[in-house]
Every structure is written in C-alpha cells, then in structure tokens.
N, C-alpha and C positions, 0 to 999 in steps of 0.2 A: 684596862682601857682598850679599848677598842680605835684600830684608826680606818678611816677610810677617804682612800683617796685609789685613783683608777692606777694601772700597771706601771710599774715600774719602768719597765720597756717602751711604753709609751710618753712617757715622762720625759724620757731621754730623747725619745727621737723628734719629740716636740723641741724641747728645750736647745738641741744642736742644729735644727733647721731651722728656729728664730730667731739666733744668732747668726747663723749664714746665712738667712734668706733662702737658701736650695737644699731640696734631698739632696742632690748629687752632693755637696758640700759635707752635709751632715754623715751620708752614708761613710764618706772619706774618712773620716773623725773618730766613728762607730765601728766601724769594720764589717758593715753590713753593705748590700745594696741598694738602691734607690731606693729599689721597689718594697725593698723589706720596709724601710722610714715610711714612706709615704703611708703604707699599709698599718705602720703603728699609726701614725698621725689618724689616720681614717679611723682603726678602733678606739682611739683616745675619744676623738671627738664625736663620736655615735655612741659613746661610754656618759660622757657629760654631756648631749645634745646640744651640742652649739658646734659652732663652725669657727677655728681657730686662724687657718690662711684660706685667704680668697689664691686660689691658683691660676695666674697669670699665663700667657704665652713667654713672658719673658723671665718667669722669675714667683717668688711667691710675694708675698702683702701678706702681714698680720694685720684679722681682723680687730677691730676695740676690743672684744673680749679673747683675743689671743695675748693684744698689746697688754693687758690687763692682768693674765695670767702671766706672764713671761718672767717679770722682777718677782715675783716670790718665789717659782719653780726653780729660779738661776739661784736665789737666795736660800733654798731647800737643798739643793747639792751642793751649794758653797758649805753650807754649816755641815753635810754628813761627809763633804773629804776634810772638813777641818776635822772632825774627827777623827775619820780613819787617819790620817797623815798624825795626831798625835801618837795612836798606838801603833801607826805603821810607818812610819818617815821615808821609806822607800818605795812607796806608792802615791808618787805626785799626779798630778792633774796634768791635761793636756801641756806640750809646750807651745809657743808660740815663735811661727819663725817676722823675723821683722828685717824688712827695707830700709836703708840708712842713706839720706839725700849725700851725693859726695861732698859734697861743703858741710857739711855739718862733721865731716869726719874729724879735721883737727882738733873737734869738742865732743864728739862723741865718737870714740877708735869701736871699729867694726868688732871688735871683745868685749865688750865693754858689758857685756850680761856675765860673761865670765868671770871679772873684778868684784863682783856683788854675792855673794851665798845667798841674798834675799832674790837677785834676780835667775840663778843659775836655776832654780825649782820651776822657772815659768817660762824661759827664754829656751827655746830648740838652737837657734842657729839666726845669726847674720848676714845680711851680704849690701854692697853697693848696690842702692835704686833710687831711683824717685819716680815709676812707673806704675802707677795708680794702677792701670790692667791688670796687674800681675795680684791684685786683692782679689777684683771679680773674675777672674781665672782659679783662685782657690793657689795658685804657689806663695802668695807669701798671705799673713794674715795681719799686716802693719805695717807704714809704714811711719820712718820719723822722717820728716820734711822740714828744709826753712821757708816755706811760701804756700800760701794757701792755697787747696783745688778747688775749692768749690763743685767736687765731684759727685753730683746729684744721685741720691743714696745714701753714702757713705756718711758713716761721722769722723769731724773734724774737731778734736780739742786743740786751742792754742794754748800753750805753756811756756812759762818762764822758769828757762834749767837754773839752777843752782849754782852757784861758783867752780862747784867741783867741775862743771861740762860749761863754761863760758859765760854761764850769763846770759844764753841764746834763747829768744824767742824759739819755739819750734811748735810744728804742728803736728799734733799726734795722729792718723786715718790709720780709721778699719772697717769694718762690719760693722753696722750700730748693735748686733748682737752680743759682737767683742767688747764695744768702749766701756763697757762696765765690770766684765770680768774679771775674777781676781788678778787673771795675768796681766791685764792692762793696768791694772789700778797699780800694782806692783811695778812696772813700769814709771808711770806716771811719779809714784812717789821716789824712787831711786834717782829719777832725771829732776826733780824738783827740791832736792836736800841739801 
C-alpha cells in the first residue's frame, strides 16, 4: 500500500503552531527557528493548496480548513507516539509545565504530577501562579485556576477534582491547541479520579 500524505516535517510544524497559535512557540517545542516552521507551514500548504493560518499582526488564526485539519493530524501523532512509547517507554512526548492558583495548593500541593506515574510522563514541572500572561508568553503552558478568566483566546475547562484534591471546582487554561492533548487530558483525568 501506498500512503500519501505531504512531509513529515511539515506535519509537525503545522501541528505545533496550531496548538500555540505562534511559530515562535512551535519553533521553541521543535528545536528549530521561526523561520524554519513558518517555512514548513508555507510548503505544507502549497503541497495541499489551501491556506492553513490567516497570519495576523498579532498572532496566527486557523483558517476552517486548517481548524479542520488540526484534530486528525494531533490524532495521527497521538497513535504513532502511542506506539513508539510501547516499544520505546523512554521516549515520552512533550512535558507540560503548569501554573497552580495558590489556593488551590492545600488541594492540589505544587508535586502533585510527581505522586502520579500516569501524570510524571506529561507534567515537566510546577510552580505557584495564577498569571494568565505567562501562557501567551510561552513560560508556562497551563494553568490550574479556582476562578474563571474569561481570557479571550484561551481555553477554559471547568472541572470537578475528585476527593483525592478537595472536591474543588477548578478551571483548567491553556492554548486551545493544548486542551486536547494527551497531556492535558491526562491531567484532566488524574484531577477528576
């Protein structure tokens, strides 16, 4: 069988600037330059002729048929690290560093990815925030909040933690590129058990 679908490389650098909205972001992630994403973005989408983001002064926009392409390309590299990570368990996926509101600390202690083997594979690192900027600045990539931001952009899950973490309402914010990610979802289900 024969597959055909356009470079790999550009697959990638689609797929990690429409989770962050920004080359700059994606390149971070990649370990490439801006200019190199952008530059696959541009052969990807003159590979498939269509136009994937509207590019902004402030930022990118996925267009329909970028928003469209997005969930299967993220669901294509979810199933080939699920693979690779069965015959390779020592090559995990990105981690995810996350923001903890300080009131939430009593119910969710700043280790608390540490206590988890499901969450250690996704979670980089914690720290005390509740400073929305520090997303669209690229330092942190989540944050867990008890109050809602309504921060235009971003996705907001509200969630109801489990006994083990209080019983607290809390509100999940990230990238809407992130809130679907495995490492979000892994989250999500640790804080809701």
């Amino acid at each position: 069988m024969t597959y055909r679908f356009p470079s790999l490389n550009g697959l990638k650098a689609f797929e990690a600037a429409a989770r962050h909205l920004s080359f700059k972001a994606a390149a971070g992630e990649l370990g490439v330059t801006p200019g190199a994403v952008s530059q696959q973005v541009k052969r990807l989408e003159a590979s498939l002729g269509i136009s994937l983001f509207r590019r902004l002064p402030q930022g990118l926009l996925l267009t329909r048929e970028g928003a469209a392409y997005l969930p299967s390309i993220s669901e294509a590299f979810d199933t080939l690290t699920d693979a690779t990570e069965k015959i390779a368990p020592a090559l995990n996926g990105r981690k995810l560093s996350v923001g903890i509101s300080k009131t939430l600390i009593p119910h969710i202690p700043a280790n608390w990815h540490r206590q988890s083997d499901a969450l250690s594979a996704y979670v980089r690192d914690t720290c005390v925030s509740d400073d929305v900027e520090l997303i669209w600045s690229n330092a942190l990539d989540a944050l867990l909040l008890d109050f809602p931001t309504q921060h235009g952009g971003l996705s907001e899950q509200s969630v109801s933690c489990g006994a083990r973490y209080g019983g607290q309402t809390i509100y999940f914010v990230t990238r809407p590129g992130l809130a679907k990610c495995r490492q979000s979802r892994a989250m999500l289900e640790e804080l809701t058990a």
